[in-house]
N, C-alpha and C positions, 0 to 999 in steps of 0.2 A: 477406469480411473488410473491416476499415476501408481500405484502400487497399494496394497492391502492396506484395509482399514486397521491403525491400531486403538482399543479403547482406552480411553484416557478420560479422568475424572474433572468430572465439570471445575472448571478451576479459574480465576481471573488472569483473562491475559497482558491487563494493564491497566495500569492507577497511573496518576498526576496529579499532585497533590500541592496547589498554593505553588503553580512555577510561574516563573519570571525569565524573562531574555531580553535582554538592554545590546543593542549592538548601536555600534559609534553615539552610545551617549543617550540613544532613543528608546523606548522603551516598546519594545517589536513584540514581546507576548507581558499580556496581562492579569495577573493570577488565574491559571487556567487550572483548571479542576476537572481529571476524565476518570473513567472505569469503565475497563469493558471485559465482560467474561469471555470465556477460551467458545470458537463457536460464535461469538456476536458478530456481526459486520456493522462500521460505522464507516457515514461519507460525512466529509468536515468541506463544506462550501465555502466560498466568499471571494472577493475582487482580489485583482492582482494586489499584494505588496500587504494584504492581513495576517500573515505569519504560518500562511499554514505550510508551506518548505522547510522552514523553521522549526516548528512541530517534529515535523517528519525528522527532519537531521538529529531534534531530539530524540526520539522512540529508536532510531535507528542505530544511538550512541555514537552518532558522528560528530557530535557540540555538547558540551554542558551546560546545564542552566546556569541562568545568573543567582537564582534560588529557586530551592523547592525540591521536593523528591520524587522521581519517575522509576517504576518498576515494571517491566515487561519482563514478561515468562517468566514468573517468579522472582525475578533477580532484580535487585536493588540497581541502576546502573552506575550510580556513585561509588558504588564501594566494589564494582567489579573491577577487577586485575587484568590483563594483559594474558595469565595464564587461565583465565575463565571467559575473556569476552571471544573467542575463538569458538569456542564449544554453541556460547550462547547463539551467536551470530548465525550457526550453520543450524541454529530453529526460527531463522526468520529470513523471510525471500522480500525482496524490493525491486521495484519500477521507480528509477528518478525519472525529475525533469532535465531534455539537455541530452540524453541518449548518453550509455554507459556503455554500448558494445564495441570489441575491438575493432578499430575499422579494417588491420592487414590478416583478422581473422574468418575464416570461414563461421556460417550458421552455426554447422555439428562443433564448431572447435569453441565456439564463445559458449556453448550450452554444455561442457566439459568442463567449463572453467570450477564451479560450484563442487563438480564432483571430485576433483584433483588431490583433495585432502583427506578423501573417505577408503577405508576400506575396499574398494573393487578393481577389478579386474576392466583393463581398457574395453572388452568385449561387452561387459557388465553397462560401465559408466555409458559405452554408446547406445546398448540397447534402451536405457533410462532416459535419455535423450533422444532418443527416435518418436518413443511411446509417449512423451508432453509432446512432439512436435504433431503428431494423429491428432493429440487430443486438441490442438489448437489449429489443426487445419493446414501443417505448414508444412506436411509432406512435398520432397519435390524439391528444397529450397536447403539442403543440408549442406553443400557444396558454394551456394551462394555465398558474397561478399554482403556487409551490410549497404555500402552506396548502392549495391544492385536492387534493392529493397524499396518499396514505398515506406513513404512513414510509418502507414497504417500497418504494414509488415512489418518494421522494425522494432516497433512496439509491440506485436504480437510473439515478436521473438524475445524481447526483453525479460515479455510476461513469462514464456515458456523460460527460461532463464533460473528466475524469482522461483519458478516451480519444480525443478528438475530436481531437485534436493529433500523434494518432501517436508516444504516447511510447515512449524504451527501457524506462524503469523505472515501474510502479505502484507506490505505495505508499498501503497501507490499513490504515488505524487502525479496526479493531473491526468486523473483517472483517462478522460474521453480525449486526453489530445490526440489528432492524427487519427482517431477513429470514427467512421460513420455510424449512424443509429446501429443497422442492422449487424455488424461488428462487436456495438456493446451489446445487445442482447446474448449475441453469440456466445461471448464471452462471460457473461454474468451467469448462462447458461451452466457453462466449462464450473466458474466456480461454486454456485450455489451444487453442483454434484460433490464437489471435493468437501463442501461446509458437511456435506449431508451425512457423506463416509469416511471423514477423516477428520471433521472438525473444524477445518480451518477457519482462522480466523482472518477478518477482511480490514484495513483500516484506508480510505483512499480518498484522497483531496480534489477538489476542479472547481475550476472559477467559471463554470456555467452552470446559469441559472436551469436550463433545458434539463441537467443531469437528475434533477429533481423529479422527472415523471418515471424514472429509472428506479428511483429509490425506494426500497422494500422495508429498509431498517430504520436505525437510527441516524438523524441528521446534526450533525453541530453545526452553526452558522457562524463564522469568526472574521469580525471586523476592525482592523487598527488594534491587533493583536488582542481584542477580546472576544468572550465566547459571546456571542447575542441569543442565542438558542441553542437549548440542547435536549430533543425529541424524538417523537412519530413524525414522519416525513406529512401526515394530512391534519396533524395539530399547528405545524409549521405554516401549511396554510393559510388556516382562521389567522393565525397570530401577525402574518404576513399583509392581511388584511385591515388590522387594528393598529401596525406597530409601523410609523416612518422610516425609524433604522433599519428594520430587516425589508424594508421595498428598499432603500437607497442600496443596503449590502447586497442585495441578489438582482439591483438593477431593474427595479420594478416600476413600472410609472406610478403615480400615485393616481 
């Protein structure tokens, strides 16, 4: 693993409580209501343009609501400072959509970036970067640029990225883009070990319907900025069977 387990008491890693997001006038999320304990992994599905980037940008504290209150890692994000969202940030790793790597930066140098405000030693921060890139298979690619990369590589470097830091919380925006099956198993592989020894907590969005035979945990289904479901990935099923809205959201014939 990325580095020792530390034990940490079962704790909620995130509430959403009665939020609201109106962008140019519209109303892009619609009283969403979440909670998920430190440890849980949730996938939020649905079509392009149901708010779940949106979502993310909230949890992430990159946008505020229009109302309502979201607390990740403890921490209220409305009433966090400038001299606390620093501290908070570097307990939570992220994959946007859109690719986030430097492009005139090498592999090793973008998986540095995360460590630059910590404690260690250049030797330190490279070997922590070496040992995510083993665990994700990306030996060999340190020196690499990112246009040298496939997608499917880019995104695995992103991951490692998101990871280098030893965060409580991932969060991934468009979980399977640029990745084949075998890929995300791999990968899902990588983190249900870190869920196992270190906790981590999983939150991650995709607008394929497919991602669903993937899914172990909890599912949200969110359509025109509402939540349509929020379960066991095989209750989602029956209900998928019974309910118009969630075949139109996940694209399902009828």
């Amino acid at each position: 693993m990325i580095g020792p387990a530390e034990t940490q008491p079962t704790a909620e890693a995130l509430r959403l409580e009665r939020v609201y997001q109106h962008v140019n006038g519209r109303m892009a999320l619609n009283d969403i209501h979440l909670d998920l304990a430190q440890g849980d992994w949730l996938l939020i599905v649905g079509p392009n343009g149901a708010g779940k980037s949106l979502l993310v940008r909230l949890l992430l504290g990159l946008d505020a609501p229009s109302a309502g209150r979201i607390q990740v890692l403890g921490q209220d994000l409305g009433r966090l400072d400038g001299a606390g969202l620093g501290p908070w940030r570097r307990q939570v790793g992220a994959v946007l959509q859109g690719g986030s790597l430097l492009a005139s930066a090498s592999v090793l140098e973008n998986l540095l970036l995360p460590l630059r405000e910590r404690p260690m030693s250049r030797a330190d921060m490279a070997r922590a970067a070496r040992l995510v890139m083993t665990l994700l298979k990306l030996d060999g690619l340190e020196n690499h640029r990112p246009r040298a990369l496939s997608l499917g590589q880019r995104r695995q470097v992103e991951l490692a990225r998101a990871l280098v830091h030893q965060p409580r919380l991932l969060v991934w925006d468009g979980f399977s883009d640029g990745l084949d099956p075998a890929a995300i198993r791999e990968i899902l592989d990588v983190l249900g070990g870190l869920r196992e020894h270190r906790g981590l907590t999983l939150v991650a969005t995709d607008n394929r319907a497919e991602i669903l035979a993937s899914a172990r945990h909890r599912v949200v289904v969110l359509d025109r900025g509402r939540a349509l479901f929020d379960g066991d990935p095989e209750d989602l099923k029956v209900e998928t069977q019974a309910r118009l809205d969630l075949r139109a959201a996940l694209g399902v014939m009828a």
